[in-house]
C-alpha positions, -999 to +999 in steps of 0.1 A: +637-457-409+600-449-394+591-462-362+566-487-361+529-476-357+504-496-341+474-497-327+466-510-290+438-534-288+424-530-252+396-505-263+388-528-291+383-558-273+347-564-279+354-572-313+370-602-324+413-601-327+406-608-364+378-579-372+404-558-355+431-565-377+414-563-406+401-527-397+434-515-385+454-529-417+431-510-438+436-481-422+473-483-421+488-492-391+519-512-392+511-536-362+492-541-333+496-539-293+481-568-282+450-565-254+451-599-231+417-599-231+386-610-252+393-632-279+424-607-285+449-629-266+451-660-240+485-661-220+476-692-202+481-706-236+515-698-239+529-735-245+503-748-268+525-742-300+492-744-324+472-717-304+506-697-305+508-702-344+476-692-352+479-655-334+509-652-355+493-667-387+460-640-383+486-614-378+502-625-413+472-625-432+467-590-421+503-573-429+507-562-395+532-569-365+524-581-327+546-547-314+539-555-280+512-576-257+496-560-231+479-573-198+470-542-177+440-558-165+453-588-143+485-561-133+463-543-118+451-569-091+487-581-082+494-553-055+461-540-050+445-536-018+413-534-015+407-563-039+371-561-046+340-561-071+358-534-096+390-565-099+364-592-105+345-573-131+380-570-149+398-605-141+398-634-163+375-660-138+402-679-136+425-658-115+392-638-100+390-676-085+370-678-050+375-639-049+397-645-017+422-612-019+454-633-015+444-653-039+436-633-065+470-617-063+491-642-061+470-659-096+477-623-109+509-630-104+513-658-119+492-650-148+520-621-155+548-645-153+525-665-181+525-637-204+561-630-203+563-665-216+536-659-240+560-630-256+586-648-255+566-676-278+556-648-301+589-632-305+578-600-286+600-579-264+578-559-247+549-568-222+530-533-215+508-532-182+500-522-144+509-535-115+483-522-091+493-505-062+488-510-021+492-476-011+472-456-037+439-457-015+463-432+005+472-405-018+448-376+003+471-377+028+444-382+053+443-391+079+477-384+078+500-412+062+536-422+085+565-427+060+568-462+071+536-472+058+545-459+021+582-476+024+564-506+033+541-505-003+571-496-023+584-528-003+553-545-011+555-540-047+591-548-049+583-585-031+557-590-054+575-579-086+605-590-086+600-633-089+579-617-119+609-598-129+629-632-130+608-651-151+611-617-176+648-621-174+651-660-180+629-656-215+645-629-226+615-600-221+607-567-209+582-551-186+569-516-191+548-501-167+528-473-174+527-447-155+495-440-145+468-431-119+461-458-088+496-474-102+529-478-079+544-456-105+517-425-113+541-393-119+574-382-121+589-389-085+568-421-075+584-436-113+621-426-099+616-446-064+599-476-082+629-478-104+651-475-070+634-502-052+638-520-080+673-517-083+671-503-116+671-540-131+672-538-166+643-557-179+618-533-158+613-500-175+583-475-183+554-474-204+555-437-220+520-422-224+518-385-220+479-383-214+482-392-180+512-366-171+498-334-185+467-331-163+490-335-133+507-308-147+539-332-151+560-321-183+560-352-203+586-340-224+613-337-195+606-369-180+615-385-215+648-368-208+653-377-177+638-411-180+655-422-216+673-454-206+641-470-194+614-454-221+607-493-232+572-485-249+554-454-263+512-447-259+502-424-283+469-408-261+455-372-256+446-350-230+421-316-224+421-302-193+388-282-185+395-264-155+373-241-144+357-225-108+335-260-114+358-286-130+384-302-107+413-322-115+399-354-097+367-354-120+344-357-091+340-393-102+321-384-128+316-404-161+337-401-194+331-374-214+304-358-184+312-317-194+313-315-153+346-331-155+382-315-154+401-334-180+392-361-203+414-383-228+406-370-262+417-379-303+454-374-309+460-338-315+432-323-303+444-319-264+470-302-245+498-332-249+530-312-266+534-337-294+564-320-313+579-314-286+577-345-279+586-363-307+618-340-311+631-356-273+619-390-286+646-385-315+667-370-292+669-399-267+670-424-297+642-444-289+639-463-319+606-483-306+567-488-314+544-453-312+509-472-301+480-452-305+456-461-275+423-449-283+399-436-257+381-406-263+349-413-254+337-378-275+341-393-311+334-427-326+363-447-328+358-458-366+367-423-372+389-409-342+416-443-352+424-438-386+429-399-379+452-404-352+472-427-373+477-394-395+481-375-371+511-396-359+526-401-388+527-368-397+540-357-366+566-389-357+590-371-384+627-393-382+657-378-367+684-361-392+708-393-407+739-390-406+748-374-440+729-347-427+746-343-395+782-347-414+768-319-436+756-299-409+783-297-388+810-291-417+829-262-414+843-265-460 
């Protein structure tokens, strides 16, 4: 049986939840990865049962299926340090609050534990997100960084995540974090100690997106290997690299889509992410979960990069052999 495709709302968010669903049922798409922001989704709504019904009532009228709900945005400020202007321009006011740092992450916090309920209400596994990070602002190495002080934001994160964590496991839900840039978790070996210091609990896993492994030149298609019991979500995004005797890796802080830049998120099949490959160790590691196409090439209008990458993934998100062909296979009459 096909795996679910869907189609993440966060880049869609200026639009209403129910112009969105409209546009990606008539495209295709099977379901959607719910954005906990603009009109998209309220998680401090989580036990008023009419609000609840009517998310899954627009859903219904559409044909499509809540995959997963998403909440990146307040993640992010729930280990962060600094907290600053950049968290309040993203924070729903009412955990942005008085803006006091403490504050904000401990609301963060809480606002996570509120959307784990919120899956729960909507018969969603899978809460897809961030979790912000108190050591990032030290990845230069300099002035030079004493092991301590990265134990202690590993430590950090684990204090912070893990009354989260038990609210996830008393309704029944997952957390996926994606790995990602200015995360606790941003490559291969920072995912393996977060997973440690977490004590490999079972309802904290990883968000899968390749886009943000290839242009640090981490194979995305070995982590799913080594990774496979805690792939709980899949990202369907792109990557070009631009290297060049002018373009660095870090992007200079330069805008989106600025030709200065090293690497940029591009459509779905049009960057250097190995997507057979890919899809071949998805099969291979039985992951039998949502492909979400997360849309953020800032190069080609959306109303026309979405419905191509839906294609593309189809096309390319071929099912494993069944069983009658394996028997057949392997038969030595």
């Amino acid at each position: 049986m096909a795996r679910q495709i869907s189609l993440f709302t966060g880049q869609w968010a200026d639009l209403p939840l129910e112009e969105v669903a409209g546009l990606a049922s008539g495209w295709g798409y099977d379901g959607l990865e719910l954005a906990c922001w603009g009109d998209h989704l309220d998680v401090s709504r989580w036990d008023d049962d009419e609000y609840v019904q009517g998310r899954l009532d627009l859903m219904e009228r559409h044909g499509l299926a809540i995959v997963a709900i998403s909440n990146h945005l307040t993640g992010q400020a729930v280990c962060d340090d600094p907290i600053d202007r950049r968290h309040e321009e993203i924070l729903p006011p009412a955990v942005w609050g008085d803006g006091d740092p403490e504050g904000v992450r401990q609301r963060a916090a809480n606002a996570i534990k509120d959307t784990a309920r919120m899956a729960s209400k909507l018969g969603v596994k899978t809460v897809v997100g961030f979790t912000g990070s108190s050591i990032w602002k030290t990845l230069a190495m300099f002035p030079p960084v004493p092991a301590d002080m990265v134990e202690a934001g590993y430590q950090d994160f684990a204090d912070r995540w893990n009354p989260i964590m038990d609210v996830f496991d008393e309704v029944g839900v997952r957390f996926a974090l994606e790995v990602h840039p200015s995360e606790i978790a941003y490559d291969y070996w920072t995912a393996k100690r977060v997973l440690e210091i977490m004590s490999d609990r079972p309802s904290f896993g990883l968000n899968w997106d390749p886009s943000h492994m290839v242009w640090q030149d981490v194979d995305p298609v070995s982590f799913l290997w080594d990774f496979q019991d805690r792939i709980y979500h899949v990202h369907c995004k792109d990557t070009k690299k631009r290297l060049n005797g002018r373009n660095g890796r870090l992007s200079s802080h330069l805008a989106w889509a600025d030709p200065r830049r090293g690497w940029d998120f591009i459509s779905t099949g049009h960057g250097d992410v190995p997507w057979e490959d890919s899809f071949r160790m998805l099969n291979a590691i039985q992951y039998d979960g949502p492909l979400s196409v997360e849309w953020e090439d800032a190069g080609m209008d959306r109303l026309v990069g979405a419905p191509e990458a839906l294609e593309f993934v189809r096309r390319y998100a071929f099912d494993a052999p069944d069983a009658a062909f394996d028997a057949a296979f392997s038969s030595k009459d």
